[in-house]
C-alpha positions in Angstrom: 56.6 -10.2 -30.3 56.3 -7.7 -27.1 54.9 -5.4 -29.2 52.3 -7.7 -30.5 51.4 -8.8 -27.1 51.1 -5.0 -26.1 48.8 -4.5 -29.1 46.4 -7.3 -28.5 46.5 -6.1 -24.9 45.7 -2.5 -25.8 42.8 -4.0 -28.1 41.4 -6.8 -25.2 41.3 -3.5 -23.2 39.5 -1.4 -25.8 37.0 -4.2 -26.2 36.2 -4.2 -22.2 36.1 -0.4 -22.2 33.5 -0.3 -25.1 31.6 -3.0 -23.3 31.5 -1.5 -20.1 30.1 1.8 -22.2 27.5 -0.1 -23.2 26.7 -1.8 -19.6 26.9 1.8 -18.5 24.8 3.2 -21.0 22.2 0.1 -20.6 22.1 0.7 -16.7 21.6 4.4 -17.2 18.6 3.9 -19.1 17.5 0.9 -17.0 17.9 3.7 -13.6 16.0 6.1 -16.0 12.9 3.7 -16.3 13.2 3.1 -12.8 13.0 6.4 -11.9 10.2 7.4 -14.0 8.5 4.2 -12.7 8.7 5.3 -9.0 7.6 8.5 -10.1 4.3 7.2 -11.4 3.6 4.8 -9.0 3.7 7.5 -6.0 1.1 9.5 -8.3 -1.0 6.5 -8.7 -0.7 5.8 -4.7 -1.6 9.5 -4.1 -4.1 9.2 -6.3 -6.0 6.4 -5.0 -5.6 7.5 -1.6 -6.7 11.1 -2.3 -7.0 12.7 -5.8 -7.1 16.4 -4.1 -3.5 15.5 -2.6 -2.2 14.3 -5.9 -1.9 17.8 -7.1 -2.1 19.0 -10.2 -1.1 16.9 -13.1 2.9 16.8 -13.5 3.8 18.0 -9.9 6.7 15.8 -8.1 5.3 13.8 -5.6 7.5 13.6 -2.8 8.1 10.3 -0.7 7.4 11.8 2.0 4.0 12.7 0.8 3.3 9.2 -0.3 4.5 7.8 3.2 2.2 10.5 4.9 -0.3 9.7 2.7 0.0 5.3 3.5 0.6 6.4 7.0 -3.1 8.4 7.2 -4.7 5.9 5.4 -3.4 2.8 7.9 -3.8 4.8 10.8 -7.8 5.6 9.8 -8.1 1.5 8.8 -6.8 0.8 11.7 -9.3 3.1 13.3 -12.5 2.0 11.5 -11.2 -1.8 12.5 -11.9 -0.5 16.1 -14.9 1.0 15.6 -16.2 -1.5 13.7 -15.3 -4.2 16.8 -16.9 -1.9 18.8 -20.5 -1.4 16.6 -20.0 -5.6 17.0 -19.6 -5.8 20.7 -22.7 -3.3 21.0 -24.5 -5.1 18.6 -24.1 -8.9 20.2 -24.9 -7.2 23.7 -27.9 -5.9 22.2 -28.9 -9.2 20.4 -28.0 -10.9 24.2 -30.5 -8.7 25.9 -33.2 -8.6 23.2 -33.1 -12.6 23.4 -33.6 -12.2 27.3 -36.3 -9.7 26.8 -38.1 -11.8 24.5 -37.6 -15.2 26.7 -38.9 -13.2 29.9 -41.8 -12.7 27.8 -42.6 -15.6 26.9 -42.2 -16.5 30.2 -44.6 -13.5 31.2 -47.4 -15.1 28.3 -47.0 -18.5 29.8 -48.0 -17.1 33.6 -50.6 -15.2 32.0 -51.8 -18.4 30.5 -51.5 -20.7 33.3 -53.2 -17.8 35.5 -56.4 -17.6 33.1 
């Protein structure tokens, strides 16, 4: 009886070792995909951001380049965002003294009216 105990154990434990080959061999793969996933998304981000800095076709994009590359392109948005708040302060202050130009205008008209 021992010895069938220590054979179904020996066979429970060859089961669990074949099915932790396979989880093994199923997260190897699933790494694998993940890997060539990251791969081509920091290709696709490099390329969006700058075809020239994408390199040539089957290069390694590094991380880092991809970071440089998302820390360029915030750092320039974040730059336009200024400028453009800037174009819009200039433009209402010009809008502010166009309208007073034109209302001192009419005003001059109307004297020039009431003077004739």
């Amino acid at each position: 009886q021992a010895e069938e105990e220590l054979q179904e154990a020996c066979a429970r434990q060859a089961l669990q070792l074949q099915e932790m080959g396979r989880r093994e061999r199923l997260l190897r793969a699933d790494v694998g995909r993940a890997r060539e996933q990251l791969e081509s998304f920091k290709t696709q981000v490099l390329q969006a951001c700058s075809p020239a800095a994408a390199g040539v076709a089957g290069t390694v994009v590094t991380e880092q380049q991809v970071i440089e590359k998302v820390r360029q392109i915030s750092e320039e948005s974040q730059q336009s965002y200024e400028r453009e708040k800037c174009l819009q302060e200039e433009l209402s202050s010009r809008l502010s003294k166009e309208k007073e130009v034109s209302e001192n205008v009419e005003l001059f008209k109307k004297s020039l009216r009431e003077l004739q």
